[in-house]
C-alpha positions in Angstrom: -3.5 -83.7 95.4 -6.7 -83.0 92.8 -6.8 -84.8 89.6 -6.8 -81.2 88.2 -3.3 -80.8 89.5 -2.4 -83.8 89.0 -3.1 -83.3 85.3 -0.9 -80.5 84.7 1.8 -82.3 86.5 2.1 -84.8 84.0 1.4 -82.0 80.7 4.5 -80.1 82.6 6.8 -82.9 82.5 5.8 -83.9 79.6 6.4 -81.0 77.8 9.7 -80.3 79.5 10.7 -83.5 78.4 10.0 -83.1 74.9 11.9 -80.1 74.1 14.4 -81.9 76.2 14.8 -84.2 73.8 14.4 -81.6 70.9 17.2 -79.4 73.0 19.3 -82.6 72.4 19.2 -83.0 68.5 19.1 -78.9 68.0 22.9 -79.2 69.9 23.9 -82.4 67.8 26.8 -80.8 66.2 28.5 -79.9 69.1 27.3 -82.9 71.1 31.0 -84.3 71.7 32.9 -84.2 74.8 36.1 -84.4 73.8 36.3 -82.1 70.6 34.9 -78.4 70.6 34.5 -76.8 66.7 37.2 -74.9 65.0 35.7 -71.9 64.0 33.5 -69.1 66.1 34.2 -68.5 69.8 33.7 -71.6 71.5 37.3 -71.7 72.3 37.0 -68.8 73.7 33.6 -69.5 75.6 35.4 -72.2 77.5 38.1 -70.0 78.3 35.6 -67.6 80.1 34.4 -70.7 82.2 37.4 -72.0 83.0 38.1 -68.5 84.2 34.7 -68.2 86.1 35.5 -71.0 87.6 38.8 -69.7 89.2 37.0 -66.5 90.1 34.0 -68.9 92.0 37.6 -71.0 94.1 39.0 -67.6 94.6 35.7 -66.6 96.9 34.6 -64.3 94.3 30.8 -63.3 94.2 29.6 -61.9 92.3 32.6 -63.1 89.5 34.0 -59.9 88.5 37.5 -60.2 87.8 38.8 -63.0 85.6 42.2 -64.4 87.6 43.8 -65.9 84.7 44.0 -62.8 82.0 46.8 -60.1 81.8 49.0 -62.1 84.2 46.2 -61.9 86.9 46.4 -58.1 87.0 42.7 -57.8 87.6 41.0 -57.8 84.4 37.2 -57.3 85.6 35.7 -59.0 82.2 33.0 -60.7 84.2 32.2 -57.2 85.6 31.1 -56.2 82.0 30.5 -59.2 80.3 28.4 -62.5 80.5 28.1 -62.0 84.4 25.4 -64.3 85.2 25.9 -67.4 82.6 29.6 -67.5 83.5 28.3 -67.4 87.0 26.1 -70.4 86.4 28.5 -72.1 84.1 31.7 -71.7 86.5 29.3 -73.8 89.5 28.7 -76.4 86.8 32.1 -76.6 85.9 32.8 -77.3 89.3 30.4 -78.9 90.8 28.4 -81.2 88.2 31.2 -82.0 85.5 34.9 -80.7 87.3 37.0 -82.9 84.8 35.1 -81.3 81.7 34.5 -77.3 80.8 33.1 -78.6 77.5 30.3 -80.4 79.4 29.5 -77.8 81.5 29.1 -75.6 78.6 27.1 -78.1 76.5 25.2 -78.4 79.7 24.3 -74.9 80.2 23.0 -74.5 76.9 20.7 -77.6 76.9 19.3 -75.9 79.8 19.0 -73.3 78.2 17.2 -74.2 75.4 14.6 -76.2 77.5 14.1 -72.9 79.6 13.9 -71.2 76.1 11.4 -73.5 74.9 9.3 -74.3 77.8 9.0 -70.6 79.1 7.9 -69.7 75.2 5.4 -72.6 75.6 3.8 -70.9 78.6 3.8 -67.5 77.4 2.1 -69.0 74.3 -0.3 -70.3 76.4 -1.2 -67.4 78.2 -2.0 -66.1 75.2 -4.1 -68.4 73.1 -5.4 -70.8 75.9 -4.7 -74.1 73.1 -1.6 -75.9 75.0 -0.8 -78.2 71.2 -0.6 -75.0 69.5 1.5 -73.6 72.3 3.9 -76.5 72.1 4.7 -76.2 68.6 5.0 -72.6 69.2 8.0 -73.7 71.4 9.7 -76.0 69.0 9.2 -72.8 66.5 11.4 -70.9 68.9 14.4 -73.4 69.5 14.2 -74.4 65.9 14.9 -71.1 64.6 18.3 -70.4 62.6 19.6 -67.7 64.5 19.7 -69.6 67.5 21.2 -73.1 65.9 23.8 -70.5 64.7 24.6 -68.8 67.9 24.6 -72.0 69.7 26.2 -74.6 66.9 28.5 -72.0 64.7 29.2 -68.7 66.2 29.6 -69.9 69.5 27.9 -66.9 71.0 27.6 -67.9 74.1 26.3 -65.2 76.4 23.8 -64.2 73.6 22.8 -67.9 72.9 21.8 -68.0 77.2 20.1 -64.8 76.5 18.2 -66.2 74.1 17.0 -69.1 76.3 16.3 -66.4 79.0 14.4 -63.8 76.7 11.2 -66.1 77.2 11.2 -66.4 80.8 11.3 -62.7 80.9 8.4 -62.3 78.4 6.3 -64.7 80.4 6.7 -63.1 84.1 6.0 -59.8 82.1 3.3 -61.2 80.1 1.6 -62.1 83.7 2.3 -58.7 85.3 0.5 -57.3 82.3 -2.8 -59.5 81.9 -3.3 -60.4 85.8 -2.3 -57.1 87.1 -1.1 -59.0 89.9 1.8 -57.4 92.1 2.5 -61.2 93.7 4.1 -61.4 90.2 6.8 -58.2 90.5 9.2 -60.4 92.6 9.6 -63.1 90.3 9.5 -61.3 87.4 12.3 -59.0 88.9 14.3 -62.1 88.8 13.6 -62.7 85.0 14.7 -59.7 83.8 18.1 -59.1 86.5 18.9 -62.9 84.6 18.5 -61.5 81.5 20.2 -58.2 82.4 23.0 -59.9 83.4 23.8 -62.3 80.7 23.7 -60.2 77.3 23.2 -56.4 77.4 22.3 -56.6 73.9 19.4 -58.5 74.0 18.1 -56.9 77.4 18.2 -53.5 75.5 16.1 -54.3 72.5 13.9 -56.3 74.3 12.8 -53.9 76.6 12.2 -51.6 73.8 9.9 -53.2 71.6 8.0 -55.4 74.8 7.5 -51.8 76.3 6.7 -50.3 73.2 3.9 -52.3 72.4 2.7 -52.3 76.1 2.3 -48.2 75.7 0.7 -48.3 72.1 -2.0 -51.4 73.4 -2.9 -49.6 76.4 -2.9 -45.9 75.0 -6.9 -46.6 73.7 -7.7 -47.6 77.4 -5.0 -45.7 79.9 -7.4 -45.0 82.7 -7.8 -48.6 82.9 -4.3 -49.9 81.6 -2.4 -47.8 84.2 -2.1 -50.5 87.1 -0.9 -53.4 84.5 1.7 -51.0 83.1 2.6 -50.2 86.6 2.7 -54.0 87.8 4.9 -54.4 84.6 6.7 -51.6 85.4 7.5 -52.2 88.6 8.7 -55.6 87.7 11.5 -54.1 84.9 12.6 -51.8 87.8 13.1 -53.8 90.4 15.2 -56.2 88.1 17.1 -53.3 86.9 18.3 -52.5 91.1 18.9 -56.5 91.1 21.2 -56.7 88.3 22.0 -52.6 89.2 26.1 -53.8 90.2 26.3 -55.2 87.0 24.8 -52.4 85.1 26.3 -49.4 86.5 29.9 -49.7 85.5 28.7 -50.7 82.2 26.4 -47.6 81.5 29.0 -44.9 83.1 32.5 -46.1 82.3 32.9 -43.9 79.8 36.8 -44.5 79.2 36.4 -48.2 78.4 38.5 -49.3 75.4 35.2 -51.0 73.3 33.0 -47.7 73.5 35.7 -46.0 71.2 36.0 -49.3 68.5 32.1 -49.3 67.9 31.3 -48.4 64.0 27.6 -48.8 62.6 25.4 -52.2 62.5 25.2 -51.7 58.8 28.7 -52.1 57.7 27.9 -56.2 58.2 24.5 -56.0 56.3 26.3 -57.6 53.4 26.0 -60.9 55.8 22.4 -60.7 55.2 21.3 -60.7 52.0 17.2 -61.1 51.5 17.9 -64.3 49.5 19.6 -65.7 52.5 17.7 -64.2 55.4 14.5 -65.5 53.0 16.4 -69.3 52.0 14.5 -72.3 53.2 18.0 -74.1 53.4 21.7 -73.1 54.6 22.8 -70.7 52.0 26.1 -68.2 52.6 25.5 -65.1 52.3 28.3 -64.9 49.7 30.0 -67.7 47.1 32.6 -69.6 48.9 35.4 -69.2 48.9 35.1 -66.0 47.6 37.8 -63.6 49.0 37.7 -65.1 52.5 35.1 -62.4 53.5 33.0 -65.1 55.6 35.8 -66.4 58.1 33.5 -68.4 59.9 32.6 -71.0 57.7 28.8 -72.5 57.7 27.3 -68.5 59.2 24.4 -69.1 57.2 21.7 -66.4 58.5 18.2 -67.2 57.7 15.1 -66.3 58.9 13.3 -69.3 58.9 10.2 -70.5 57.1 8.4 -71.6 60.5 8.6 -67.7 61.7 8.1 -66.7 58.5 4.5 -68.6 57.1 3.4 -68.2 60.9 3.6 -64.2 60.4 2.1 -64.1 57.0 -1.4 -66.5 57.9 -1.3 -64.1 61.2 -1.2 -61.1 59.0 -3.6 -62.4 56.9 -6.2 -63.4 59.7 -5.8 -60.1 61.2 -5.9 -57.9 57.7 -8.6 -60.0 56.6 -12.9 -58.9 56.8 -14.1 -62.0 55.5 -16.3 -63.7 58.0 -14.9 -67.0 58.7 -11.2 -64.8 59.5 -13.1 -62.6 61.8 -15.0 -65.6 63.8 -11.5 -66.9 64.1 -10.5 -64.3 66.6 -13.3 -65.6 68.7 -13.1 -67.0 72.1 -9.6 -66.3 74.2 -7.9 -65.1 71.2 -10.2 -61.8 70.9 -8.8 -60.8 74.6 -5.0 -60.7 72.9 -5.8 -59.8 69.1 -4.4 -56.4 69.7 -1.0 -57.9 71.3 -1.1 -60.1 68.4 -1.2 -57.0 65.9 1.7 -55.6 67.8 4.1 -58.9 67.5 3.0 -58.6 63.9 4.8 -55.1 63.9 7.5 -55.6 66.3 8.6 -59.0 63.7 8.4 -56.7 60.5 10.4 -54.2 62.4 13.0 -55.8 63.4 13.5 -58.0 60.1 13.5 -54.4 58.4 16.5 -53.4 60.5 18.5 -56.5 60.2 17.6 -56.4 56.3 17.2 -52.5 55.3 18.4 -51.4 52.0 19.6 -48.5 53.2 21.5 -47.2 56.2 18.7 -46.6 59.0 21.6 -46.3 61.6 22.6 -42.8 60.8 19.1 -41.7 62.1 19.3 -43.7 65.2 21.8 -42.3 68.4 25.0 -43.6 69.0 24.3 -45.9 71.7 22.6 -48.5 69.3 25.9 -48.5 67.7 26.6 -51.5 70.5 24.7 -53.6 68.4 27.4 -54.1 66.4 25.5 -56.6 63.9 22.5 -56.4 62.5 21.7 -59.7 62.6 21.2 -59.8 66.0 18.1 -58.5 66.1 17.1 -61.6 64.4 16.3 -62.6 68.2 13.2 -60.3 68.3 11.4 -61.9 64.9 12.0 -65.1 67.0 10.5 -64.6 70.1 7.7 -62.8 68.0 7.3 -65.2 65.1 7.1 -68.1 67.6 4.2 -66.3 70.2 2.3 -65.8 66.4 3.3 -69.5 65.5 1.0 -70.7 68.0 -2.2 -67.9 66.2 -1.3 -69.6 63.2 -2.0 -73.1 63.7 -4.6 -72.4 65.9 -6.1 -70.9 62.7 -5.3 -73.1 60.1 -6.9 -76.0 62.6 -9.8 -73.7 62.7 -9.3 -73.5 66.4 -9.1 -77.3 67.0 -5.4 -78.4 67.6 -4.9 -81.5 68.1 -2.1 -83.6 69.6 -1.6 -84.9 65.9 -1.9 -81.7 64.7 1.3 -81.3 66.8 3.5 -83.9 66.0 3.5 -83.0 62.3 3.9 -79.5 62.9 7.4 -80.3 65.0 8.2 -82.7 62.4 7.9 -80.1 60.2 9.8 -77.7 62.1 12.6 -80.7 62.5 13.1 -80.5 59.0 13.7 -77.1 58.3 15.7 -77.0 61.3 18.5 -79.7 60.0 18.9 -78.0 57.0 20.9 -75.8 59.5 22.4 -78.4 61.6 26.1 -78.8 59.7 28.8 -80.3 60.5 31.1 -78.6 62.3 35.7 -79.1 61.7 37.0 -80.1 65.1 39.5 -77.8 66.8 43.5 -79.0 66.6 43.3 -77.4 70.5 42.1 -79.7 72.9 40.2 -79.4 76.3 42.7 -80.1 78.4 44.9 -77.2 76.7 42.0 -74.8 77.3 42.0 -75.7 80.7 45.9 -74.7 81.3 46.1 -71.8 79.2 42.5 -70.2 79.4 42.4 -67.3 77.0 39.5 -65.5 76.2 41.4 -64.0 72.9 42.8 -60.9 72.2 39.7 -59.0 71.5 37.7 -59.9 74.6 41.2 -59.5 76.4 41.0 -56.0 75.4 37.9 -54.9 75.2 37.0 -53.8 78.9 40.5 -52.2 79.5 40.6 -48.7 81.1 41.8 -45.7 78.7 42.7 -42.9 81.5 42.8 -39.8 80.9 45.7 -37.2 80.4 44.9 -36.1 84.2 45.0 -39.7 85.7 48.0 -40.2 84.6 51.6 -40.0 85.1 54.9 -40.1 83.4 57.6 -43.7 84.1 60.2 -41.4 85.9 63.5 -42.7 87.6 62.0 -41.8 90.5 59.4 -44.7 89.6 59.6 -48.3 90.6 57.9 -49.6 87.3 55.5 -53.0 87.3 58.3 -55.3 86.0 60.9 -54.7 89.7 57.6 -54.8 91.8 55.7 -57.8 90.4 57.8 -60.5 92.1 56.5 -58.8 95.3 52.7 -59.2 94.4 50.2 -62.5 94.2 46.6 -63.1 93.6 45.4 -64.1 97.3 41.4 -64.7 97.7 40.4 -62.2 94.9 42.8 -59.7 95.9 46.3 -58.8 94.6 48.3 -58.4 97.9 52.1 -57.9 98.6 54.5 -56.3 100.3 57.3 -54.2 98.5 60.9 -52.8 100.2 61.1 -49.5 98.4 64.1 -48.1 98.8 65.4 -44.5 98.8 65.1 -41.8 96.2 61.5 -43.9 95.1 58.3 -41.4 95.6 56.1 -43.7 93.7 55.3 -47.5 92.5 53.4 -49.3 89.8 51.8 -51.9 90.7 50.8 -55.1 88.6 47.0 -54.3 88.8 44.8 -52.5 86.1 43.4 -49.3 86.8 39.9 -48.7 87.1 39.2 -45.5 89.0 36.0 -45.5 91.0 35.9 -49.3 91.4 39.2 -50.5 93.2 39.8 -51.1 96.9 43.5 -50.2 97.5 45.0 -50.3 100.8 48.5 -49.1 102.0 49.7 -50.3 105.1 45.8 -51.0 106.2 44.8 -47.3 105.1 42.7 -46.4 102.2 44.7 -44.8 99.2 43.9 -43.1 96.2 45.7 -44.1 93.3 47.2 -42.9 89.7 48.0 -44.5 86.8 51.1 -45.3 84.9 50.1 -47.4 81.3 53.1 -49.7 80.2 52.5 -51.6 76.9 49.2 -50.0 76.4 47.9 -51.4 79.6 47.1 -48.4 82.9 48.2 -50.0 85.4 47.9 -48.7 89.0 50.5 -46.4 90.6 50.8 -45.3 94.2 52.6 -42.2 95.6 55.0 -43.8 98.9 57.9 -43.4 100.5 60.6 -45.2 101.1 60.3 -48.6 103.4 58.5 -51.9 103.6 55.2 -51.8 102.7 51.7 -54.3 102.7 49.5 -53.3 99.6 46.1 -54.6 99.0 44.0 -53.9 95.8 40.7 -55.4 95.3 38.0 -54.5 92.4 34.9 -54.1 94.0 32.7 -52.2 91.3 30.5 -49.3 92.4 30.0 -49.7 96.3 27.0 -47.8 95.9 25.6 -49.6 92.9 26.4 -53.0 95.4 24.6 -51.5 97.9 21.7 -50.9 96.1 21.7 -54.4 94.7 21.7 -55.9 98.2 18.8 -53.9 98.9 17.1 -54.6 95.9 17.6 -58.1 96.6 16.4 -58.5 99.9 13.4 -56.9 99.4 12.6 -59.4 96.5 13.3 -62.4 98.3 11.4 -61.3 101.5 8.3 -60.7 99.3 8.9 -64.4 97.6 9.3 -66.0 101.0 6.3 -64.0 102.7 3.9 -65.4 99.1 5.6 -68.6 99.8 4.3 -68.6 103.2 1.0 -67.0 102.8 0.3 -69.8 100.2 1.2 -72.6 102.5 -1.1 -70.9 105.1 -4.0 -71.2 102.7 -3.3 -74.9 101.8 -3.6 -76.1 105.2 -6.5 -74.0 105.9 -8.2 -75.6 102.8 -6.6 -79.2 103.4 -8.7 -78.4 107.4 -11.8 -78.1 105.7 
C-alpha cells in the first residue's frame, strides 16, 4: 500500500468519524433508549419498524405488506411508502438491537446523517478540490434546521433517510457528469433506486432541479456535453428499473384513497413566515399558544444562517467584476463556476416556493400537489447551500483553507445548530407498548387503501358469506393469508378478510388462479370470490405488478454483473501492477 493511499485512508476515517460524532450531538434530543418524544410521528415511525420487522420473519422481500394493520388483511403500506428505510430498519431491528425498535431507529438515522454528511463532503470535493472547505461544507449540511426538525421534532422519518441519501445520489451523479465515465452508471443506479425507494418526495424534486441544471450548463456546449448527460442519464434510468417494483404501483394506482385527499402546498405557507424561515434562533411561526394552530410544539422552520451567508458571499463572488472576485474563480473552481451559478439558482428557487407571497401552485399541474408542504423543499436550499458553503469559505480564506480555518467554521455551525436542538416532552406510551400494539395511526392506516370502482364491486347479498363468518377460517401463513372455508348451500360468493387491490394480488382457489371482486364493509374493499358450495383452500398473496418485478430483477442483475465484472477487472490490474 502507497503512502498516497495510505493518506487518504486515514483523511476518510477521519472524516467519517467526525461527523460521527457531529451525527451524535445533532440527534441529542432524542438520544434516549427508553423514552421516544410526545409529539410528531415517532410513535408512529416505530410502528412501521416494528411492522417491517414482522414482514422481514414472515419471508417477505421486498416488505410490501405490513402484517400487523387492519387485522392482518394485507395492507401493502411498505409497497407505497418508506420501502427501503423500513427495509433497512426492520434488519436492524432484528439483527443488531432485537430487544429495542427505538435503537434501531436512532440507529438508522445516525447512519444516516454520517452518509448524509460524508457523501456531501465528497461531492464538495469534487467540486472545489479544498478537502477543509469540503468538510465544513458537510457539517453545513447535517447542521441545517430542516433536517434537526425532520429528525428531532417531526419525526419524519422516511424523509429524514432521504435526506441522508439525497447526497450519495448527487455525488455518483456528480461523477457520471464530470468523468463521463460509464464504470460509474452501476453504482450510481444504486444511489438513486435508494433514494427512490425511501421518500418519493424528495426523489421527485431532486431530479428536477439536478437535471435541470445539467440541461441549462451543457446547452452552450451540447455537441460535447452529450455523452456526460448520457452517462448521467443512464445512471437515473437504470435506478428507476431498480427501484421500478416500488414505483409502478405508486405512479398508476389511480384509485388509492391519498390521491383524492391532496389539496395545494400553499394552504401551510402560514408555517413559514420570512421572519422565521430568515430567524437566526428557534422562532414559531406563530405566538404560542395562540389558537392551537401549531400542534406540534417546537416546528420551528428556518432556513439557517450557514446556508444562507454561504449563498449570498457566492452570489456576490459570482455577480462581482472587481478583480480580486474574478481571480478567485481561478484554479479548479473555474472548471465548476457555471454549476456553481446554477446551485445559486436552484437555492433561490426553491426558498421562493417554500416562501412565495402568493399562490405559485395554481400554475403548476396537479401532481406537485403530493408535496403537500411547502416546507419541504427546504431540502433542496440544503443540499445547495451546503455544495456553495464549501465556495464560500474557500473565498473568504482567499483560497487557503486551513484545518483551523475548519474547526471554527463547525464551531460556528454548532452554534447556530443548538439554537434548534430543544428539548423534546417524553411520550406517556412506552416501547414496549409500541412493540405489542404497532400502529402506524389512522392516517397512514388509511392512506394506501383501494377505492374500487362502481364496476369492481358488488352488493353484501344473503347469498353472500360476509368477512365477519369467514375470518375464523383465514390466518396470515408466510406472507400469505391462507384458509380453507365449508361453504354451504345457497352461498354463490365469499368475502374474504384481505384488501382488495386489483392488478397486484395472487389469489388461488383450490390451487387455480381466480379473479376476484370486491365487497367494501366499514369503508374497507375487501376481496370477494364467486364459489360454490363445499370445502375449499384459498390463498391470497400481494405481489405488486409481476411485470414491474420482473423488470426489477432484470434491472438488478445487470447492475450487479457490471459491479462484479469492474470489481474483477480492477483486481486483475492490481496484481498485474503488484507483478511489476
Amino acid at each position: 500500500m502507497t503512502t498516497k493511499t495510505e493518506q487518504s485512508i486515514k483523511r476518510h476515517v477521519f472524516v467519517i468519524g467526525l461527523y460521527g460524532l457531529l451525527a451524535v450531538a445533532m440527534l441529542s434530543p432524542t438520544a434516549s433508549q427508553r423514552y421516544f418524544p410526545e409529539y410528531g410521528e415517532t410513535k408512529i415511525a416505530l410502528g412501521f419498524v416494528v411492522q417491517a420487522r414482522a414482514a422481514l420473519e414472515e419471508g417477505q422481500f421486498p416488505i410490501r405488506v405490513g402484517p400487523w394493520e387492519h387485522d392482518g388483511a394485507g395492507y401493502p403500506v411498505f409497497q407505497f411508502y418508506g420501502n427501503v428505510p423500513q427495509t433497512i430498519s426492520g434488519l436492524v431491528y432484528s439483527i443488531v438491537t432485537p430487544e429495542n425498535p427505538y435503537r434501531a431507529y436512532l440507529f438508522v438515522e445516525w447512519l444516516a446523517l454520517v452518509l448524509g454528511a460524508y457523501y456531501l463532503y465528497r461531492s464538495a470535493l469534487l467540486l472545489t478540490r479544498s478537502h477543509t472547505a469540503s468538510l465544513v461544507a458537510g457539517a453545513v449540511y447535517i447542521g441545517s434546521p430542516y433536517l434537526l426538525m425532520n429528525i428531532n421534532v417531526r419525526g419524519a422519518y422516511a424523509e429524514a433517510l432521504a435526506q441522508g441519501l439525497l447526497p450519495l445520489t448527487l455525488f455518483y451523479a456528480l461523477r457520471c457528469y464530470y468523468f463521463a465515465s460509464w464504470r460509474m452508471i452501476a453504482p450510481s443506479a444504486i444511489a438513486w433506486f435508494l433514494l427512490a425507494g425511501t421518500h418519493t418526495i424528495t426523489l421527485a424534486y431532486f431530479t428536477v432541479f439536478f437535471f435541470s441544471a445539467l440541461i441549462c450548463l451543457s446547452l452552450p456546449r451540447l455537441s460535447k456535453s452529450i455523452k456526460r448527460l448520457l452517462c448521467v442519464g443512464s445512471g437515473f434510468a437504470l435506478g428507476m428499473v431498480l427501484a421500478l417494483y416500488y414505483l409502478a404501483p405508486i405512479l398508476l394506482e389511480k384509485n388509492l384513497a391519498i390521491k383524492s385527499s391532496l389539496n395545494s402546498p400553499y394552504l401551510s405557507r402560514w408555517l413559514v413566515p420570512l421572519g422565521t424561515l430568515l430567524s437566526p434562533a428557534s422562532i414559531p411561526p406563530v405566538l404560542q399558544p395562540g389558537r392551537g394552530e401549531l400542534n406540534c410544539p417546537n416546528l420551528h422552520l428556518a432556513l439557517g444562517w450557514p446556508l444562507l451567508i454561504s449563498t449570498v458571499t457566492v452570489l456576490i463572488y459570482r455577480a462581482s467584476t472587481t478583480t480580486e472576485m474574478v481571480a478567485a474563480w481561478s484554479g479548479p473552481l473555474r472548471r465548476t463556476r457555471p454549476f456553481a451559478t446554477a446551485l445559486i439558482v436552484i437555492f433561490v428557487t426553491a426558498f421562493f416556493l417554500v416562501w412565495s407571497p402568493f399562490d405559485v401552485w395554481i400554475y403548476l399541474p396537479r401532481i406537485f400537489y403530493v408535496t403537500q408542504f411547502t416546507y419541504r423543499l427546504l431540502t433542496h436550499c440544503m443540499w445547495a447551500g451546503a455544495l456553495l458553503s464549501a465556495y464560500a469559505v474557500t473565498f473568504l480564506c482567499n483560497g487557503n483553507v486551513r484545518i483551523g480555518h475548519a474547526v471554527l467554521c463547525i464551531a460556528i455551525i454548532g452554534l447556530f445548530a443548538s439554537a434548534f436542538l430543544n428539548s423534546l416532552k417524553s411520550s406517556d406510551t412506552k416501547i414496549d407498548d409500541v412493540v405489542n400494539h404497532p400502529s402506524i395511526g389512522i392516517d397512514a392506516a388509511n392512506a394506501y387503501l383501494y377505492r374500487p370502482s362502481s364496476s369492481e364491486t358488488v352488493a353484501l347479498g344473503p347469498n353472500v358469506l360476509n368477512v365477519e363468518k369467514t375470518k375464523s377460517y383465514f390466518v396470515r401463513k408466510n406472507g400469505t393469508i391462507v384458509g380453507t372455508v365449508d361453504v354451504p348451500e345457497g352461498i354463490d360468493a365469499i368475502q374474504i378478510p384481505a384488501l382488495y387491490y386489483p392488478n397486484m394480488l395472487s389469489i388461488k382457489l383450490d390451487g387455480n388462479e381466480v379473479a376476484c371482486m370486491s365487497i367494501v364493509t366499514d369503508e374497507k374493499p375487501f376481496v370477494a370470490l364467486a364459489i360454490t358450495p363445499g370445502s375449499h383452500t384459498i390463498d391470497v398473496s400481494f405481489i405488486g405488478y409481476h411485470w414491474a418485478n420482473w423488470i426489477s430483477l432484470f434491472g438488478w442483475c445487470a447492475a450487479l454483473f457490471a459491479i462484479v465484472s469492474q470489481l474483477l477487472r480492477n483486481s486483475r490490474c492490481s496484481i498485474n501492477s503488484a507483478a511489476q
